[in-house]
Every structure is written in structure tokens, then in C-alpha cells.
C-alpha positions as CSV (number, residue, x, y, z in Angstrom):
1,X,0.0,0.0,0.0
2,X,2.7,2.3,0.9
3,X,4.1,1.4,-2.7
4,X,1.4,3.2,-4.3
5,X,1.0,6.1,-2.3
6,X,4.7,7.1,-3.0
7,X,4.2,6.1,-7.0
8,X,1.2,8.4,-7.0
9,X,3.0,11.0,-5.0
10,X,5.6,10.8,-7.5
11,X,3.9,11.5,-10.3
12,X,2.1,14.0,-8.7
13,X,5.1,16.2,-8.4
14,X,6.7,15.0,-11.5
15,X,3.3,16.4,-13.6
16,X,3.1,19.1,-11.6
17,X,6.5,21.3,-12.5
18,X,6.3,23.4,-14.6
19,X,7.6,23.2,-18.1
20,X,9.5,26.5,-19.6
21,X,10.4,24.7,-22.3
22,X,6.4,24.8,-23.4
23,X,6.1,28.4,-23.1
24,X,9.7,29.5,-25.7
25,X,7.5,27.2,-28.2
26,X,4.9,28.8,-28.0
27,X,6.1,32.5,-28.0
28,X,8.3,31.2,-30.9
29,X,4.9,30.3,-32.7
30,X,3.5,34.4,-31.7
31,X,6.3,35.1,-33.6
32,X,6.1,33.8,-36.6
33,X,2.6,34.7,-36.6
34,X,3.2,38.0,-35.6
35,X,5.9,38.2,-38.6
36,X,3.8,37.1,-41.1
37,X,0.7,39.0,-40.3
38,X,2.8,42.5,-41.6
39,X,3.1,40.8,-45.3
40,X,1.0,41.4,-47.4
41,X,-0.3,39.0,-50.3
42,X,2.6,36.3,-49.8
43,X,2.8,33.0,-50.7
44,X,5.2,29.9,-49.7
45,X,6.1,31.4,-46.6
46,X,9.2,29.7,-44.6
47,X,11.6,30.0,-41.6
48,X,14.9,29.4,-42.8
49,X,16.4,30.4,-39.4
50,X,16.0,31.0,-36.0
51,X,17.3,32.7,-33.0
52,X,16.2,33.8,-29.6
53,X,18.0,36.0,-27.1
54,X,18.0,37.9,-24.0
55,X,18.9,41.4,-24.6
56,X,20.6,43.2,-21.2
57,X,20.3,46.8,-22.3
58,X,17.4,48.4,-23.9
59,X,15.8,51.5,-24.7
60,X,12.6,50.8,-22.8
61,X,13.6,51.9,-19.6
62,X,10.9,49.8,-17.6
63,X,11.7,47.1,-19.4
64,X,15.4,45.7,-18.3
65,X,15.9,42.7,-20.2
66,X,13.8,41.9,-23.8
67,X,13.1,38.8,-25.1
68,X,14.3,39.0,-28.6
69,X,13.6,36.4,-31.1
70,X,15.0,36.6,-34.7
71,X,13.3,35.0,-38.0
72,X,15.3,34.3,-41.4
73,X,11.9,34.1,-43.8
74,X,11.6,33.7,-47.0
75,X,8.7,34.1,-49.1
76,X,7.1,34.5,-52.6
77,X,5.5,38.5,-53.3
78,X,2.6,39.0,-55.4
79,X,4.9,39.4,-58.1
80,X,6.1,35.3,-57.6
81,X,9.4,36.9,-56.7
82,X,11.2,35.4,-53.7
83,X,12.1,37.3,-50.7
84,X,14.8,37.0,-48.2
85,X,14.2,38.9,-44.9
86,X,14.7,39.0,-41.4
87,X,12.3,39.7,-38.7
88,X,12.6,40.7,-35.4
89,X,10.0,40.3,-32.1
90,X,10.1,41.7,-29.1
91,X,8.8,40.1,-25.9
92,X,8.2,41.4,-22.6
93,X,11.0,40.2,-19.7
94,X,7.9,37.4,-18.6
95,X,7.5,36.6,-22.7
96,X,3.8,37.0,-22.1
97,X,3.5,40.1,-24.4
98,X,4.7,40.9,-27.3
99,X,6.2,44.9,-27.5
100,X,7.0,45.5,-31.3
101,X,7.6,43.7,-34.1
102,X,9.7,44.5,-37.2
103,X,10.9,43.3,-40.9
104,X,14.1,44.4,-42.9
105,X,16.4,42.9,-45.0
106,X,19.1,40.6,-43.5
């Protein structure tokens, strides 16, 4: 009996921790989304590349440390020609929020 109650117990606090590894995926989807909702009439749209970071010094000053993730895309314009660009999202220090978002060429 004893045997169970520590099993149970275990996976109690094993499915109970938290998993941050959840949360970068999904503000690494917000990106992407975020990204492509600025294009306008695209087709074929992919991430060649990808890069989060935590930037230490920012402009924002109530914000001390960004969440910054980068996107290589590519993508076909309404004139079928390919495009190579980079875009850039800022998240709040939490990542719950996203602060700006921003295209240019790489």
C-alpha cells in the first residue's frame, strides 16, 4: 500500500512542475505569426532560421531585459518573386506580451 501512495506521490510532483520549455515554443509560434501578419499577399512562406536572445540593455527603460527572437523568412511576393528577410520580435521580460515587431532585410 505504501508502494502506491509514493508512486502516486511521485507523479504527482513530476506532472506538476512546470515546463518553460512549453512556453519558448509557444512564443516562438506568436512570432512567426506575428511576422507574417505584416506581409502582405505572400505565398510559400518559410523560416529558414531562427534565434532567440535575452537582450541586457534596452531602450525601454521599464523594461530591463527583452526577449528577442529573430526569424530568417523567405517568401514568394505578389509578383512570384522570392524574398529573403529577417524579422525581429520583441517580448516582454515574462514573454507574455509581445512589444514591437519588425521586418528588414538581412
Amino acid at each position: 500500500m505504501k508502494k502506491k501512495f509514493y508512486s502516486v506521490l511521485l507523479l504527482l510532483f513530476l506532472f506538476s512542475c512546470e515546463n518553460h520549455r512549453f512556453d519558448a515554443d509557444i512564443r516562438q509560434i506568436e512570432a512567426k505569426d506575428q511576422i507574417r501578419s505584416m506581409l502582405y499577399k505572400i505565398s510559400d512562406y518559410d523560416v529558414t532560421g531562427f534565434q532567440e536572445d535575452t537582450l541586457k540593455t534596452t531602450d525601454n527603460p521599464y523594461f530591463k531585459e527583452h526577449i528577442q527572437y529573430s526569424l530568417d523568412i523567405e517568401y514568394l511576393d505578389s509578383n512570384k518573386i522570392l524574398q529573403k528577410k529577417k524579422g525581429i520580435v520583441l517580448f516582454t521580460p515574462d514573454g507574455q506580451s509581445v512589444i514591437s515587431s519588425k521586418i528588414s532585410d538581412r
